[in-house]
Z-matrix of the N, CA and C atoms (Angstrom, degrees):
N
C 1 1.452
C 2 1.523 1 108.00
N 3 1.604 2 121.34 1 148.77
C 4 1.668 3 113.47 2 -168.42
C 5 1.632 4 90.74 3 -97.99
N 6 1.266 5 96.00 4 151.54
C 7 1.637 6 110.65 5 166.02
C 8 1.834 7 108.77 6 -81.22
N 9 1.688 8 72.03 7 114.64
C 10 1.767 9 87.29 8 170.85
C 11 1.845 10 107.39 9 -120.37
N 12 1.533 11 101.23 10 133.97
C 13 1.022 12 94.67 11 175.90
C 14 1.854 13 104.41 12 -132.10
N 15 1.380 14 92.44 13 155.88
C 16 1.382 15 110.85 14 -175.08
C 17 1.561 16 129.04 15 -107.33
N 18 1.308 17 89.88 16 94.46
C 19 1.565 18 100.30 17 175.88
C 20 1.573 19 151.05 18 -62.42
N 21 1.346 20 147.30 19 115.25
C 22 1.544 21 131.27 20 -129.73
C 23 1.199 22 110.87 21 -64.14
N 24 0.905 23 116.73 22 132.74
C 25 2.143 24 128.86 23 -175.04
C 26 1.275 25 91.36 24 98.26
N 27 1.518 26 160.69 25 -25.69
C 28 1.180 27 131.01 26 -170.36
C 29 1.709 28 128.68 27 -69.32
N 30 1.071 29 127.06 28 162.63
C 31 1.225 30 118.69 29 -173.19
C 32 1.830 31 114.94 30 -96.80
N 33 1.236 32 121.13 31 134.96
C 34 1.253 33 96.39 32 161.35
C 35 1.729 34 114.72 33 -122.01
N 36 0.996 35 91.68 34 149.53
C 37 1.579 36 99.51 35 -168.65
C 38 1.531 37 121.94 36 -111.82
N 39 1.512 38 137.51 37 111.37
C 40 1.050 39 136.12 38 -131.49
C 41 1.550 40 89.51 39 -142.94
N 42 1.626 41 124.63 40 123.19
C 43 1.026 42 108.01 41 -179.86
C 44 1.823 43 94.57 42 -155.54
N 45 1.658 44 112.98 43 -170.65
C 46 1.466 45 109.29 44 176.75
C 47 1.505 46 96.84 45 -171.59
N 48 1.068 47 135.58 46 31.74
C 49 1.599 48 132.40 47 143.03
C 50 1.566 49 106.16 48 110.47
N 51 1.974 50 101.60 49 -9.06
C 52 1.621 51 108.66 50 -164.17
C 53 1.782 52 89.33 51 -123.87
N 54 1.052 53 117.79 52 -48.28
C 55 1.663 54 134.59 53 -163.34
C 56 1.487 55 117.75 54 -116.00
N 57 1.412 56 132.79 55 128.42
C 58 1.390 57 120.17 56 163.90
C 59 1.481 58 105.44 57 -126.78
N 60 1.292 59 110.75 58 161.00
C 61 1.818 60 114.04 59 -166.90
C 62 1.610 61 72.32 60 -154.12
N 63 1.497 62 93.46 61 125.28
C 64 1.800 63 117.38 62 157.05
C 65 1.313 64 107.49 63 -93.85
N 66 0.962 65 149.46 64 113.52
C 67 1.491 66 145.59 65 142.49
C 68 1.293 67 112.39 66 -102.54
N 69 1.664 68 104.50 67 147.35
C 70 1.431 69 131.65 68 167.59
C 71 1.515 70 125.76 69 -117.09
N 72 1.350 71 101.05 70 141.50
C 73 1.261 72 111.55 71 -168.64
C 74 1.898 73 112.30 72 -86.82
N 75 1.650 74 106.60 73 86.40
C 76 1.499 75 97.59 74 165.57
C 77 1.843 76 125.60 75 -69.93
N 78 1.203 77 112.13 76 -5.88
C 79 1.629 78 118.49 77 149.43
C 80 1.088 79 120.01 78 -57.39
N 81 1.813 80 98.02 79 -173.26
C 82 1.441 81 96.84 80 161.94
C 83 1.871 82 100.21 81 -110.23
N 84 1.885 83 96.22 82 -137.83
C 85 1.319 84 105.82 83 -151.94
C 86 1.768 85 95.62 84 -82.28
N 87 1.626 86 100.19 85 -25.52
C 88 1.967 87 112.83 86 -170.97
C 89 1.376 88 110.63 87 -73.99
N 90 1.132 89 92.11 88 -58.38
C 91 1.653 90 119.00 89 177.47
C 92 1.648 91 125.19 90 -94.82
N 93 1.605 92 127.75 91 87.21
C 94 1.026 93 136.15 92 -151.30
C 95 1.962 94 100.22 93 -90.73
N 96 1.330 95 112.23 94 121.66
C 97 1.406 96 118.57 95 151.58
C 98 1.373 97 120.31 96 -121.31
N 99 1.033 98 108.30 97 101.25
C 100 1.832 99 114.15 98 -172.76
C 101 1.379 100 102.81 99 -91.25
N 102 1.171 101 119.91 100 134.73
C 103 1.806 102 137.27 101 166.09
C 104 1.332 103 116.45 102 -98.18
N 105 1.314 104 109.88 103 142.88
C 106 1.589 105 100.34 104 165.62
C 107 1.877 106 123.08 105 -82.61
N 108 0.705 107 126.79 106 98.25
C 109 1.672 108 142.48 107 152.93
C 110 1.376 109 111.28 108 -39.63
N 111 1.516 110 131.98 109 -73.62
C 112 1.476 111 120.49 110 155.38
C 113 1.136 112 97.27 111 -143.20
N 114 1.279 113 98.66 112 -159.53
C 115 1.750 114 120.62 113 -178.56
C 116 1.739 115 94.42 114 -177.18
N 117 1.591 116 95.62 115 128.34
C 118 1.421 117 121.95 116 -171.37
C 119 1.535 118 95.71 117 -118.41
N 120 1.323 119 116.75 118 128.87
C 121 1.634 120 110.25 119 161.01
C 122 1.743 121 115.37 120 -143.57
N 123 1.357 122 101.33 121 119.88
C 124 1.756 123 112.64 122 -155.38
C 125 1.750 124 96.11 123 -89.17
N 126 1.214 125 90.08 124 163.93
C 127 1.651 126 96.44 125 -155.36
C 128 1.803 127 83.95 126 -106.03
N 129 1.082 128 97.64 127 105.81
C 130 2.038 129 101.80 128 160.47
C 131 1.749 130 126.25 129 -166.79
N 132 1.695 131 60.20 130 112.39
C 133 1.579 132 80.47 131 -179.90
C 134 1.446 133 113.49 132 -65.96
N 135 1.477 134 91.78 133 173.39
C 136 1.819 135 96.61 134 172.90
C 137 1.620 136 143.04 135 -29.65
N 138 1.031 137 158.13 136 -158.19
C 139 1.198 138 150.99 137 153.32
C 140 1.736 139 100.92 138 -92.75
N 141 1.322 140 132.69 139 -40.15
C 142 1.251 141 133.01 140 -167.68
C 143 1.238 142 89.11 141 -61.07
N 144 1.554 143 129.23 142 -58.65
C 145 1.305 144 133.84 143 -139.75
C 146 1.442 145 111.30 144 -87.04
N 147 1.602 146 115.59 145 5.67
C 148 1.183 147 132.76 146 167.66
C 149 1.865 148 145.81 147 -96.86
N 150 1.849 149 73.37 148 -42.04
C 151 1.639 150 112.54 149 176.90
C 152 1.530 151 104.11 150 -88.56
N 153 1.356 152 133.56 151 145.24
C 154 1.410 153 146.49 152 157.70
C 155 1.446 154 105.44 153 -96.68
N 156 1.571 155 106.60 154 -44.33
C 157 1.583 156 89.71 155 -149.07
C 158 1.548 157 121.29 156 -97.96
N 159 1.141 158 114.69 157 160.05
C 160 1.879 159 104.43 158 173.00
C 161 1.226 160 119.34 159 -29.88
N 162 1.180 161 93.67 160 -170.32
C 163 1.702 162 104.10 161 165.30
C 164 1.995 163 97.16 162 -119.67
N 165 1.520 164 71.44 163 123.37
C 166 1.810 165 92.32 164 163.41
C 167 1.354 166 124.60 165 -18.67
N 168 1.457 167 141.66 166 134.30
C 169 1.442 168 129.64 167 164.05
C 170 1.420 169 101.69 168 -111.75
N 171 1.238 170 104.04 169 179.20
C 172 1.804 171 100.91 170 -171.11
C 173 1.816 172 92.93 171 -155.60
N 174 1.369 173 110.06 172 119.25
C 175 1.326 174 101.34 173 -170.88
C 176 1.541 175 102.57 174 -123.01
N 177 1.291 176 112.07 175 120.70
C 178 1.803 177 123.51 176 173.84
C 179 1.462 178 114.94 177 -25.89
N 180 1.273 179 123.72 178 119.64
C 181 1.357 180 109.02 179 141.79
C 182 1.394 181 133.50 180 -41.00
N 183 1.002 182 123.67 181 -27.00
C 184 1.811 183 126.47 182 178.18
C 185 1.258 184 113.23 183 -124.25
N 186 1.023 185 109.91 184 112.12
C 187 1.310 186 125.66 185 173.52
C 188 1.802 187 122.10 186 99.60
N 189 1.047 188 105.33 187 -156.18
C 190 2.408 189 92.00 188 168.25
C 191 1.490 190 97.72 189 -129.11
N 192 1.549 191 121.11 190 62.81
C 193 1.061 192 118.69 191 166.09
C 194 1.945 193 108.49 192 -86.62
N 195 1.125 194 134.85 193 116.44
C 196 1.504 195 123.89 194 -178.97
C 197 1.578 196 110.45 195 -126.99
N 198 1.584 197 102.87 196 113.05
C 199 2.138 198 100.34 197 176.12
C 200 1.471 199 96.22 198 -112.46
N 201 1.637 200 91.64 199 170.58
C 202 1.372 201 114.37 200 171.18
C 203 1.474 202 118.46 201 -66.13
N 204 1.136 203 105.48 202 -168.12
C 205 1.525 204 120.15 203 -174.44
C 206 1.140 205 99.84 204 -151.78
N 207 1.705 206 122.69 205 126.82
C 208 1.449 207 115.57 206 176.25
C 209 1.579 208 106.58 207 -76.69
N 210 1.537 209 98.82 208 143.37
C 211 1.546 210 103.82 209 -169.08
C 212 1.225 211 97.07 210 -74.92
N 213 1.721 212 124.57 211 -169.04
C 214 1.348 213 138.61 212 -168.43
C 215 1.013 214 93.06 213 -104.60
N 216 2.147 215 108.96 214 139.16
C 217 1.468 216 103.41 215 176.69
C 218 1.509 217 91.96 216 -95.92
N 219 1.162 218 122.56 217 134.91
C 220 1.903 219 105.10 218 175.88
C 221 1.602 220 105.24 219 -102.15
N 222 1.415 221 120.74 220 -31.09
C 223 1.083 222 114.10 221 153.74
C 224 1.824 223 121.36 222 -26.58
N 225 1.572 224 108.50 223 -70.96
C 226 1.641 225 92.25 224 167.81
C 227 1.427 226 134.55 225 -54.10
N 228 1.327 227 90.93 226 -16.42
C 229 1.443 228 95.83 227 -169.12
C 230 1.098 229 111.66 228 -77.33
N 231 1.303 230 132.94 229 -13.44
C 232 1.594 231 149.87 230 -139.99
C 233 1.987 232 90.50 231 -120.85
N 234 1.346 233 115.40 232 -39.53
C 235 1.131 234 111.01 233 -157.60
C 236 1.592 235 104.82 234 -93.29
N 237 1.580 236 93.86 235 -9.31
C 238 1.649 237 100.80 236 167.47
C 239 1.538 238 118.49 237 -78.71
N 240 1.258 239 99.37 238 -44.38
C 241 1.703 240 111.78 239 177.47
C 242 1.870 241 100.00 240 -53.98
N 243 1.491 242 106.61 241 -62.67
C 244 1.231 243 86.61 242 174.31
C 245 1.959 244 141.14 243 -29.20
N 246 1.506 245 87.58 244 -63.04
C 247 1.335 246 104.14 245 -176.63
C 248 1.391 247 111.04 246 -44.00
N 249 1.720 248 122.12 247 -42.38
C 250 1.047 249 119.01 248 -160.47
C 251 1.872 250 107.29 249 -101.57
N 252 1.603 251 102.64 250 15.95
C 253 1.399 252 107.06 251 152.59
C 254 1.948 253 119.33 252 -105.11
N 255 1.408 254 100.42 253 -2.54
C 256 1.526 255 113.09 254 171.05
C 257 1.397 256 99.98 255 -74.03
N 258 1.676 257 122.64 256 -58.94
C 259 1.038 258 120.34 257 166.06
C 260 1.559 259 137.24 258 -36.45
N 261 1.456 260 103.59 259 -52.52
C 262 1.876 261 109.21 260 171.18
C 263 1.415 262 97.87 261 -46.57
N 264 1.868 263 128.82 262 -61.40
C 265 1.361 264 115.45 263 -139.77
C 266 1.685 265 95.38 264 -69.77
N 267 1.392 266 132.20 265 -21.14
C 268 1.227 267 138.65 266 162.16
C 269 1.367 268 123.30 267 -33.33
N 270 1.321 269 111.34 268 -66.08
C 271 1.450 270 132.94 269 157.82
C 272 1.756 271 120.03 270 -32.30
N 273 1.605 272 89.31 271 -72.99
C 274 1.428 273 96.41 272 161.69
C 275 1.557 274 124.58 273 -58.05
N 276 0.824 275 142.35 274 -16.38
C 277 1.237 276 124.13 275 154.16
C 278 1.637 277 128.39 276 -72.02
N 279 1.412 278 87.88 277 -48.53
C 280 1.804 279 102.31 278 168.22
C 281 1.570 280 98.33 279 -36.41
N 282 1.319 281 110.75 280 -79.07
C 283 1.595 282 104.18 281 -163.78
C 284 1.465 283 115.23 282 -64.81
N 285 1.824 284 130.67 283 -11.05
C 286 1.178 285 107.91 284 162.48
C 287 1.448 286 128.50 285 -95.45
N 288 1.165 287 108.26 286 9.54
C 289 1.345 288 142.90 287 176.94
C 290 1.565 289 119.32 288 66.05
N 291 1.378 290 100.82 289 48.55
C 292 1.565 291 121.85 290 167.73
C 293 1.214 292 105.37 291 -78.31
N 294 1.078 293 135.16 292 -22.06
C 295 1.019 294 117.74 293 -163.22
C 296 1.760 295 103.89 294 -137.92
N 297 0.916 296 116.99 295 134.01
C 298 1.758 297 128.79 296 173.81
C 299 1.431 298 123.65 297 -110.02
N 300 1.392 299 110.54 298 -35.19
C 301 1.327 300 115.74 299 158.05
C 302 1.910 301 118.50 300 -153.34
N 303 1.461 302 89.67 301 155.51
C 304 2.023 303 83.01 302 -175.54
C 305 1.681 304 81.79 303 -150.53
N 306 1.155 305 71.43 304 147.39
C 307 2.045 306 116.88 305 -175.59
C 308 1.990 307 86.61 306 -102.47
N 309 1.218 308 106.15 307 122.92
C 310 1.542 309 118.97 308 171.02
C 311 1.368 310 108.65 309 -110.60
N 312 1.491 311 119.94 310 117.92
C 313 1.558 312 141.05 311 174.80
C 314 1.285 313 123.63 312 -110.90
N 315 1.209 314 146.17 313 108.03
C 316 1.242 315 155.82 314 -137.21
C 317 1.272 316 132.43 315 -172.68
N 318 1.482 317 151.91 316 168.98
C 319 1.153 318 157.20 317 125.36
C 320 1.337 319 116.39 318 -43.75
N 321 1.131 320 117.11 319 117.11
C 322 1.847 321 121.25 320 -172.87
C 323 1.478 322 107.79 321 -40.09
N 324 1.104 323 139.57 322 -30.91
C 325 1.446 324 142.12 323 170.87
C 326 1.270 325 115.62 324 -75.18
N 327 1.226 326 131.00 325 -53.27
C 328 1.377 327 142.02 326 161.51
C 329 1.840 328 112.91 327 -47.35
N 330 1.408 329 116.47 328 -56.87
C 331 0.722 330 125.09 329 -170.78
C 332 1.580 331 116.35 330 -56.75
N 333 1.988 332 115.77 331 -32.40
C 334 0.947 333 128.70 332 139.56
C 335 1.355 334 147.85 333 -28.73
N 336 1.106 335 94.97 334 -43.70
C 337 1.452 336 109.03 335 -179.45
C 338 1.476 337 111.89 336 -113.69
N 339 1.095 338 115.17 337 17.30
C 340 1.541 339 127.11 338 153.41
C 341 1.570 340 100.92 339 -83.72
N 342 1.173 341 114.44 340 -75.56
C 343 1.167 342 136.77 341 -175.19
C 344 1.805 343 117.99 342 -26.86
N 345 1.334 344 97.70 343 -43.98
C 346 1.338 345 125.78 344 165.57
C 347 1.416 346 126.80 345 -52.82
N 348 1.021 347 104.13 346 -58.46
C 349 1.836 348 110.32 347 157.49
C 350 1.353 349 133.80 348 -100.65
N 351 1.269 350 116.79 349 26.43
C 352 1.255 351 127.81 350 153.79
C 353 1.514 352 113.93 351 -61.09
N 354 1.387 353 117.50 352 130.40
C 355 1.280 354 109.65 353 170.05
C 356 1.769 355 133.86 354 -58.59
N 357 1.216 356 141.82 355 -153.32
C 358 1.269 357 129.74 356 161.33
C 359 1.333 358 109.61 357 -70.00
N 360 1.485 359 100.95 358 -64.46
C 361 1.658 360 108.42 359 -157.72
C 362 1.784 361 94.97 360 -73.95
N 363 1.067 362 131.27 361 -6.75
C 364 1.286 363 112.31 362 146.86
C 365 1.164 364 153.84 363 -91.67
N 366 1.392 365 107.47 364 -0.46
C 367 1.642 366 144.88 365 167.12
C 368 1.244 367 90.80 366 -63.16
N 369 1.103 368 108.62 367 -52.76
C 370 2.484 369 121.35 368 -174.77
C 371 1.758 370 98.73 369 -47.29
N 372 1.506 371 116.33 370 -47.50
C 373 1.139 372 131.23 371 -158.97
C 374 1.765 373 105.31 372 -82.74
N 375 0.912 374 111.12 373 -37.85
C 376 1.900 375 118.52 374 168.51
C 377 1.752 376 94.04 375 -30.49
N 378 1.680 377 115.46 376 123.96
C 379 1.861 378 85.35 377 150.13
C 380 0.984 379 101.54 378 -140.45
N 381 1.152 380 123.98 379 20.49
C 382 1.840 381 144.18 380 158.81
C 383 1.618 382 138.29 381 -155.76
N 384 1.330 383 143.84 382 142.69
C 385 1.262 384 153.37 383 -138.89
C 386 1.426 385 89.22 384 -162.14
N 387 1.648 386 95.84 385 121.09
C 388 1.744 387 119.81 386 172.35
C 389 1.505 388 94.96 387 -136.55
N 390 1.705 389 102.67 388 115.20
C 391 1.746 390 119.31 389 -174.11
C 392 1.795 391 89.24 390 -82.33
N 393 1.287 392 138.49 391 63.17
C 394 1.323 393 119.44 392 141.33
C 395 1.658 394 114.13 393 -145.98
N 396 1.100 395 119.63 394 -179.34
C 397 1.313 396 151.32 395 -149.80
C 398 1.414 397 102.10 396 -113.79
N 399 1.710 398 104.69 397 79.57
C 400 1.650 399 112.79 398 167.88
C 401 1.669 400 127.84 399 -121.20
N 402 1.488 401 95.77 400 43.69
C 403 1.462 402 108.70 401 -174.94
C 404 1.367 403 86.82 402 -79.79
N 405 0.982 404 135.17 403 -67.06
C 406 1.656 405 131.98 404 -157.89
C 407 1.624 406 128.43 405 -65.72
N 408 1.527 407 82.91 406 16.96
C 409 2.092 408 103.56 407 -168.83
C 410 1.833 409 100.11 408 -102.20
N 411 1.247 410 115.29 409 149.22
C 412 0.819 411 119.62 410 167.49
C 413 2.119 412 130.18 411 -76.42
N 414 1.229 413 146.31 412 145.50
C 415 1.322 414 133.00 413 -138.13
C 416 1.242 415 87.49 414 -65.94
N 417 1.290 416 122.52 415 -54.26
C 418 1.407 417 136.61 416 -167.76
C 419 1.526 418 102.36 417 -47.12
N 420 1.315 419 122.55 418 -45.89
C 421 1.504 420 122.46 419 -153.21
C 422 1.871 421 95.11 420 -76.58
N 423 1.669 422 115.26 421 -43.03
C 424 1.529 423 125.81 422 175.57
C 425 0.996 424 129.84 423 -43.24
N 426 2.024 425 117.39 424 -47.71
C 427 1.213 426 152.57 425 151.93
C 428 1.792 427 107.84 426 -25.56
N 429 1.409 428 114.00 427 -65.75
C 430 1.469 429 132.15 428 164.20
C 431 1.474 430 114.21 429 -52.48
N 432 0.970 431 113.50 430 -53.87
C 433 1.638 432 102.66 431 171.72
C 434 1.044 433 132.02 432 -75.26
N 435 1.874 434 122.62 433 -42.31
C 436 1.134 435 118.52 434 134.96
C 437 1.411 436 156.17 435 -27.92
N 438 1.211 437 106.71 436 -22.64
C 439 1.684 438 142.79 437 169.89
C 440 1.100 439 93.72 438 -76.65
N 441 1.376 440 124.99 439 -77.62
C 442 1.794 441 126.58 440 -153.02
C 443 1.489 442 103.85 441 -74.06
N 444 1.817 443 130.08 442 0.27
C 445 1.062 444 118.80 443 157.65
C 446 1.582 445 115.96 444 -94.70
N 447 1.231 446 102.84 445 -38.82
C 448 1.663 447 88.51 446 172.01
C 449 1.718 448 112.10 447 -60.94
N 450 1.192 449 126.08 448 -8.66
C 451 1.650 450 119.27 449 178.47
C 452 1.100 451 114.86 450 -98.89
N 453 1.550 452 118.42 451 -11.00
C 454 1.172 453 102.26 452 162.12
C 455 1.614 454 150.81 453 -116.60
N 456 1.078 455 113.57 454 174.75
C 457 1.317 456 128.54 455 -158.39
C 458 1.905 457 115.10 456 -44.74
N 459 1.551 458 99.17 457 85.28
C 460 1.996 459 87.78 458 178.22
C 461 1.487 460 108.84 459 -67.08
């Protein structure tokens, strides 16, 4: 895992395609006090509970060969849109200058597609990436893990 450390005023941004939590660090980089800034949590339900319709068939012109069609997951689809509104408020800070630096925490897929729509000059502003899933942790519990990555050994 790379040593990321978090410097005082930076943001870290912790999200998973359903929930985002901004926190800021009123510490420093040794001694971590993270605040909450916001917390966004998007409403999406299942793919069943979204989708009505079958799944597509697709039948050959030649001959009676007939396959499926994988249906739409909208669930992913939903958790992409998200991500890439975690990303804007990123942006938006960059350009109002809330933000100077952010630590990105995520699900390796998510975390992707954050990453993805980040603007330039906020790509500049990234100065760390943690591939897991710590929406469901308490600040205190993040603080601790966050800690034991900035201490340790790259």
């Amino acid at each position: 895992m790379t040593r990321v450390r978090i410097h005082n005023k930076a943001w870290v941004l912790i999200g998973d395609g359903r929930k985002a939590l901004v926190l800021r660090n009123e510490g420093d980089a040794d001694l971590l006090d993270l605040r909450r800034a916001s917390v966004r949590i998007d409403d999406n339900p299942p793919t069943h509970a979204q989708g009505s319709d079958a799944p597509g068939r697709v039948v050959s012109s030649v001959g009676a060969m007939r396959s499926a069609v994988e249906p739409t997951d909208w669930h992913e689809i939903e958790a992409h849109r998200f991500a890439a509104s975690m990303a804007e408020q990123v942006n938006e800070g960059v350009r109002t200058g809330a933000c100077r630096e952010v630590v990105l925490v995520a699900p390796p897929k998510i975390l992707g597609e954050i990453r993805h729509h980040l603007s330039i000059e906020a790509q500049k502003r990234v100065k760390g990436e943690v591939p897991k899933d710590l929406t469901h942790h308490r600040i205190g519990e993040i603080e601790r893990i966050l800690g034991r990555l900035a201490s340790a050994d790259a």
